[in-house]
Every structure is written in C-alpha cells, then in structure tokens.
PyMOL CGO cylinders between C-alpha atoms (Angstrom):
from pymol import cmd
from pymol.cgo import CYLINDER

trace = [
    CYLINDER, 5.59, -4.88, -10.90, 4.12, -7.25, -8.54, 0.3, 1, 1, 1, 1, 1, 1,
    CYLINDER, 4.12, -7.25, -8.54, 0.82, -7.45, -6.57, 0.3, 1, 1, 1, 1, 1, 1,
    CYLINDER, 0.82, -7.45, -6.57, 1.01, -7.96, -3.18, 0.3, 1, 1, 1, 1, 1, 1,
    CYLINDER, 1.01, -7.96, -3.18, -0.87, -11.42, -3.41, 0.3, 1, 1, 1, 1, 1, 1,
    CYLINDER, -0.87, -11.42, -3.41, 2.11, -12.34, -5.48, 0.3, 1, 1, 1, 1, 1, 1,
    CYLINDER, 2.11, -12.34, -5.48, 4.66, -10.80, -3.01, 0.3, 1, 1, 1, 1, 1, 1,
    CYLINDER, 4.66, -10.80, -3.01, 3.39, -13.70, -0.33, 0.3, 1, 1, 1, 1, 1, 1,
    CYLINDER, 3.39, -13.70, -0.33, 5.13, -16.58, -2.72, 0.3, 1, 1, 1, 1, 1, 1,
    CYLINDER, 5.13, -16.58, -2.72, 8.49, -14.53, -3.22, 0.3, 1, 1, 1, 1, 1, 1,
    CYLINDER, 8.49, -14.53, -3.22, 9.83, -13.15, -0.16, 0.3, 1, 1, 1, 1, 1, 1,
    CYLINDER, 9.83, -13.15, -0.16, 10.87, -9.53, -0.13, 0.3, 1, 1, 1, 1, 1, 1,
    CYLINDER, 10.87, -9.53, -0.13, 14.51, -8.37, -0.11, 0.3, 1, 1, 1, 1, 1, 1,
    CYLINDER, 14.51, -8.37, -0.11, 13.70, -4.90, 1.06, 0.3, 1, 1, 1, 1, 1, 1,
    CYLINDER, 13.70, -4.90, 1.06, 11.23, -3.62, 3.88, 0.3, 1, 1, 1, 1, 1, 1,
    CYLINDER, 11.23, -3.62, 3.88, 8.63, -5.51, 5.66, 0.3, 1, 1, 1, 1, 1, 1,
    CYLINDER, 8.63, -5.51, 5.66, 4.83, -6.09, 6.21, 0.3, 1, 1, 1, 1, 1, 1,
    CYLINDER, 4.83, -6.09, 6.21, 3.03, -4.65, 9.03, 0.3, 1, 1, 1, 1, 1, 1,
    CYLINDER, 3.03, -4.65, 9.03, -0.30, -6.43, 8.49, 0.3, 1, 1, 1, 1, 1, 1,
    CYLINDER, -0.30, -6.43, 8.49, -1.54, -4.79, 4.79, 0.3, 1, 1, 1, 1, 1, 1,
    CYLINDER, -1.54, -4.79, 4.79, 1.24, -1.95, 5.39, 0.3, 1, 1, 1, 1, 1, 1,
    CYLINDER, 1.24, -1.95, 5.39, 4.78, -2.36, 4.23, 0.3, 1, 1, 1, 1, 1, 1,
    CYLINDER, 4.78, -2.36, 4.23, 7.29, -0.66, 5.62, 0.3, 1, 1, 1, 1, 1, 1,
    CYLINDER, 7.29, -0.66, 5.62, 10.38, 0.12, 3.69, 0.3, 1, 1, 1, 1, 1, 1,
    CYLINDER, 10.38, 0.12, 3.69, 13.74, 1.86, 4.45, 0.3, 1, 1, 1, 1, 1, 1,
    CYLINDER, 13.74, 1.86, 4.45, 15.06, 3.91, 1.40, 0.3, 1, 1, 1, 1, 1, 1,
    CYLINDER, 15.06, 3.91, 1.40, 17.91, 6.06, 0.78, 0.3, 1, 1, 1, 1, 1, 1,
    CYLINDER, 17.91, 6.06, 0.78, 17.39, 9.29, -0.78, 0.3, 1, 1, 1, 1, 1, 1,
    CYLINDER, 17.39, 9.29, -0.78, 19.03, 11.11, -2.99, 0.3, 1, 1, 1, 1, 1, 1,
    CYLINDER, 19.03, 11.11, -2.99, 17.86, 14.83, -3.58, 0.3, 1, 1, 1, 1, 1, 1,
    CYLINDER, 17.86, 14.83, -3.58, 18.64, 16.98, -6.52, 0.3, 1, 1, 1, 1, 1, 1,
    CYLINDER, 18.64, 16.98, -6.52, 19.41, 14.13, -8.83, 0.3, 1, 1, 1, 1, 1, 1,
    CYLINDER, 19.41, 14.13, -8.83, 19.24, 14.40, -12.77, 0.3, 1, 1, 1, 1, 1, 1,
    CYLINDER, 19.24, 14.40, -12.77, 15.45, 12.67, -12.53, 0.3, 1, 1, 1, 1, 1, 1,
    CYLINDER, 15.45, 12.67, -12.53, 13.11, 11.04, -10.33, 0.3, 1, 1, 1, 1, 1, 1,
    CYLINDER, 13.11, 11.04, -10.33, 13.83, 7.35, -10.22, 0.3, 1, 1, 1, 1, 1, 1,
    CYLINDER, 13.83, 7.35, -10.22, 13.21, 4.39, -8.17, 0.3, 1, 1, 1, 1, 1, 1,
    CYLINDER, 13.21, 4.39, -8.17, 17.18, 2.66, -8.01, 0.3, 1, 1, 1, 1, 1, 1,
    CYLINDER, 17.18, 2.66, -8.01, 18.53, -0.67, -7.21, 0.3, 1, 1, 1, 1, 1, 1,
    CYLINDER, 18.53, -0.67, -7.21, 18.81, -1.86, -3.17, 0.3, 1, 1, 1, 1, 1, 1,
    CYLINDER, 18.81, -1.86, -3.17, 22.06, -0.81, -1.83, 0.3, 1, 1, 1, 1, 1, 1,
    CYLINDER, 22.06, -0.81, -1.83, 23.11, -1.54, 2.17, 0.3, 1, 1, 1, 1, 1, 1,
    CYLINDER, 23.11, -1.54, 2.17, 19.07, -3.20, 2.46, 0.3, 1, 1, 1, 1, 1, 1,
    CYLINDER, 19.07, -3.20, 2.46, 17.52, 0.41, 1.42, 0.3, 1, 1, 1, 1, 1, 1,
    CYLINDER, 17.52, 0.41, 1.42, 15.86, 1.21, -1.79, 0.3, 1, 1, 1, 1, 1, 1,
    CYLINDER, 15.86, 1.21, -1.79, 17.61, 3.97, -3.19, 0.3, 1, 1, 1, 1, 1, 1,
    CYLINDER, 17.61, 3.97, -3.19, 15.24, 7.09, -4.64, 0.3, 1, 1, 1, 1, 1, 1,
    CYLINDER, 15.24, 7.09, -4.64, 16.95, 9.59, -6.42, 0.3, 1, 1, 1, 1, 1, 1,
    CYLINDER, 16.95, 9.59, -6.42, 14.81, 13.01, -6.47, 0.3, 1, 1, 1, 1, 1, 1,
    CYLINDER, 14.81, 13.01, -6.47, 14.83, 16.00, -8.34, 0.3, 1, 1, 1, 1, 1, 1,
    CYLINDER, 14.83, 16.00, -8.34, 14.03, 18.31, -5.45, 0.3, 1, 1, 1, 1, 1, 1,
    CYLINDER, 14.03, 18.31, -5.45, 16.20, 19.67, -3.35, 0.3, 1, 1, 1, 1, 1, 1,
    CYLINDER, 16.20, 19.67, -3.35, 16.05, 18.84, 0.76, 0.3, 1, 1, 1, 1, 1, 1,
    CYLINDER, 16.05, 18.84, 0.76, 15.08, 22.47, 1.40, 0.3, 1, 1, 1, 1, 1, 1,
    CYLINDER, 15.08, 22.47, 1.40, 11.64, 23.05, 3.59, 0.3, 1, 1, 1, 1, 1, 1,
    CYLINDER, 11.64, 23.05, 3.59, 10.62, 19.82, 3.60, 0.3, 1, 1, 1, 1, 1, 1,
    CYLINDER, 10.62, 19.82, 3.60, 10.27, 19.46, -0.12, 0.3, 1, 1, 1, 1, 1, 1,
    CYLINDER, 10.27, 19.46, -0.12, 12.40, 16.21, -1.09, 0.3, 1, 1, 1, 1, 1, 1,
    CYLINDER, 12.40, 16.21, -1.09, 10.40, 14.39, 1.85, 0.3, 1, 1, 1, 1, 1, 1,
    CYLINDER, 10.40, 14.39, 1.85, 7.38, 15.84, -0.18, 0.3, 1, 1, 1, 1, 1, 1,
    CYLINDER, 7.38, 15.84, -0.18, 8.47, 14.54, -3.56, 0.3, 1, 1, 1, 1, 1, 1,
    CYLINDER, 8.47, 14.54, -3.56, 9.50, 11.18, -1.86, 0.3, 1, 1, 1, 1, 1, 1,
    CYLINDER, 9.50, 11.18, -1.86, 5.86, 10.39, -1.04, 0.3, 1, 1, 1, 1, 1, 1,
    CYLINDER, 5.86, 10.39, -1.04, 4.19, 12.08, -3.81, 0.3, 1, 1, 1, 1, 1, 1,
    CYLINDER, 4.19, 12.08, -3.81, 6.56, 9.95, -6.04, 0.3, 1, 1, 1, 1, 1, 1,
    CYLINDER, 6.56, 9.95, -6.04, 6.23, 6.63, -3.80, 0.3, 1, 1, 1, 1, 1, 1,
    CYLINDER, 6.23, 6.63, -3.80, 2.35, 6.41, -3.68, 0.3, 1, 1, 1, 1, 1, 1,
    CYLINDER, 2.35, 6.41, -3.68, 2.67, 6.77, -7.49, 0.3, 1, 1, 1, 1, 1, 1,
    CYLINDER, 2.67, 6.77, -7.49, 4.96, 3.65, -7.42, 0.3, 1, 1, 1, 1, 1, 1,
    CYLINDER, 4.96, 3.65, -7.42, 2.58, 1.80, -5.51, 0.3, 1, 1, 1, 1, 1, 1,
    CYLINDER, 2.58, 1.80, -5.51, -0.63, 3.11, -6.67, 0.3, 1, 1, 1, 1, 1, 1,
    CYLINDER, -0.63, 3.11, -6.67, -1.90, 4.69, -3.44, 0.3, 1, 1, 1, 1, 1, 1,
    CYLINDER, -1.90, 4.69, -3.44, -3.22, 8.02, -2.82, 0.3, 1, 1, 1, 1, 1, 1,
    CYLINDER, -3.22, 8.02, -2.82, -0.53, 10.56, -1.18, 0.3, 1, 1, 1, 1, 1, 1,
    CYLINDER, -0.53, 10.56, -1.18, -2.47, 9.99, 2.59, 0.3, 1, 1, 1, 1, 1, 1,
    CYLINDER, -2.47, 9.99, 2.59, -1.58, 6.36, 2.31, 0.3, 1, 1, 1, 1, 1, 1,
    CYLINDER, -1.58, 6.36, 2.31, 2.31, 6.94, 2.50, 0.3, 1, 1, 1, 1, 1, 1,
    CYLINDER, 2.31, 6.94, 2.50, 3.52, 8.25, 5.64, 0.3, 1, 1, 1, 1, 1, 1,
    CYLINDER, 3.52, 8.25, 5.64, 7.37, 9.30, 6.87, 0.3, 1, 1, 1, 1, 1, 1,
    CYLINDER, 7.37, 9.30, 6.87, 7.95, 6.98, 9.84, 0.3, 1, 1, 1, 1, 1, 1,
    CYLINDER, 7.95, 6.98, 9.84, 11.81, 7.65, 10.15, 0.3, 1, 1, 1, 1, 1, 1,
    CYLINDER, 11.81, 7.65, 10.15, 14.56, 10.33, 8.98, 0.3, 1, 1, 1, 1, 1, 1,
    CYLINDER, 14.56, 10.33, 8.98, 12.79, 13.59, 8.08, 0.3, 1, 1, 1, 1, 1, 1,
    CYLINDER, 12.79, 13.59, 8.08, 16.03, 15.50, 8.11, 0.3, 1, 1, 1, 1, 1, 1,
    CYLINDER, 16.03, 15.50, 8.11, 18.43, 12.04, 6.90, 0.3, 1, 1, 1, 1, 1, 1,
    CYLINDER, 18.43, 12.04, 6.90, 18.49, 10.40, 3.65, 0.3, 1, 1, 1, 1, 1, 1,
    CYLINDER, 18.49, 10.40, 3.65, 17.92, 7.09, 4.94, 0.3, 1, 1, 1, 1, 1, 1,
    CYLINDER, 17.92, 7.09, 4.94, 14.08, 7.03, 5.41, 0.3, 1, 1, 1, 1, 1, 1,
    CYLINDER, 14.08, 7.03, 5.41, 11.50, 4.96, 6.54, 0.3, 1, 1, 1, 1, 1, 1,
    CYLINDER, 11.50, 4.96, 6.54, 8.25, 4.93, 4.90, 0.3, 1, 1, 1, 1, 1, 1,
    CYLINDER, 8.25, 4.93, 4.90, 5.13, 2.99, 5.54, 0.3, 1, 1, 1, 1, 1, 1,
    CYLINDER, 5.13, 2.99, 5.54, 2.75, 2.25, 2.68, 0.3, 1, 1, 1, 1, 1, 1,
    CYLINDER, 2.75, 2.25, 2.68, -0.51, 1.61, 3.48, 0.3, 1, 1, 1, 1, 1, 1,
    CYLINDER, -0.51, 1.61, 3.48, -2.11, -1.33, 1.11, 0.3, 1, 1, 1, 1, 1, 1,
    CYLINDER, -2.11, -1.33, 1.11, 0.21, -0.74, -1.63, 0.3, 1, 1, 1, 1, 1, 1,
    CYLINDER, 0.21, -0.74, -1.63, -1.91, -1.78, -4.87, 0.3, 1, 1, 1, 1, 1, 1,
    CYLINDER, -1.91, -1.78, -4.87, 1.35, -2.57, -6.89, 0.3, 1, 1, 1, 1, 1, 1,
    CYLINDER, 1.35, -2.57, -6.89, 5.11, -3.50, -5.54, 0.3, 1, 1, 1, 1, 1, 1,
    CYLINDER, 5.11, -3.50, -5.54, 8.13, -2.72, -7.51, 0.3, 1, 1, 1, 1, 1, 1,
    CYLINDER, 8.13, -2.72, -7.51, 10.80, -5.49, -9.21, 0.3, 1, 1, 1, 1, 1, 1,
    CYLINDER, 10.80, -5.49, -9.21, 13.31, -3.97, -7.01, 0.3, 1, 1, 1, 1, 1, 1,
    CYLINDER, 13.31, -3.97, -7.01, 11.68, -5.08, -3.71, 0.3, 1, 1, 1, 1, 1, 1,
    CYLINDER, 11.68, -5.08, -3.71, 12.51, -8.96, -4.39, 0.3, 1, 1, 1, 1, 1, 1,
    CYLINDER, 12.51, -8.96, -4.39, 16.24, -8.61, -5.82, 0.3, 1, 1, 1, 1, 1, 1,
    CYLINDER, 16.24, -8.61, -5.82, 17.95, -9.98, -8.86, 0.3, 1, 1, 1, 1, 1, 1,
]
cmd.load_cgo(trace, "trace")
C-alpha cells in the first residue's frame, strides 16, 4: 500500500484524481468465493464480492469493503456510475491508503 503523497511520484494505472478524491472504475464480481481486491483487467480494478447483486447489497459490500481498502469511513466512498452494472465507478474521498494494484506491475 501506498500513500497518496507517494502516488504523486508514480503515476496511477487505474482511476484518476479529482482534487483529494480519486475516482476509480472497477469491475465487480458478486457472489465470488471471498471478498478480494483483483488485478486491473480492460483499465478497471476488478472486486470480487461475496454478496449477491440482490437489493442493492453487492453495491453495499463494494463500499463497505472499498473504504476499508483505503482507510476511509463508509460516507467517504460514493457510487458515481453503474448501480445496476458490474463496471462501477466509485469516488473516494481522501483515501488515507492506495492499493499496489492502482500503479501496475
């Protein structure tokens, strides 16, 4: 994991900045084995959730589970893009921590 001070020297691979907020496309996968953050694939992060996409709950578990990732509260992580798609957009409001998979190999 990377802070985002450390993010301005290596340029990012996946998503963007919007001032302090990133914003980053990601790929869902619901009712997967366990909750993971995967590998980029077609310039999306892929998330693989547990939940199913029933009521709104894998868009639930995706933010829950991406503010985690970060280190923000839930609040700071808001659906932008795709609430009934599996590619997403998300926007991460001063994200305290960014993940290895944001800056490629």
């Amino acid at each position: 994991m990377r802070t985002p001070a450390a993010a301005e020297a290596a340029a990012l691979v996946c998503g963007r900045w919007d001032g302090t907020a990133l914003l980053l496309p990601v790929r869902v996968q619901p009712r997967a084995r366990r909750l993971e953050l995967g590998p980029l694939r077609g310039g999306r992060l892929r998330l693989a959730l547990t939940a199913p996409p029933v009521d709104g709950k894998a868009n639930q578990q995706a933010r829950a589970y991406l503010a985690e990732v970060f280190g923000v509260a839930v609040m700071r992580v808001t659906l932008l893009h795709g609430d009934g798609s599996r590619d997403k957009l998300f926007r991460i409001d001063g994200p305290v921590h960014l993940p290895a998979q944001l800056f490629g190999p």
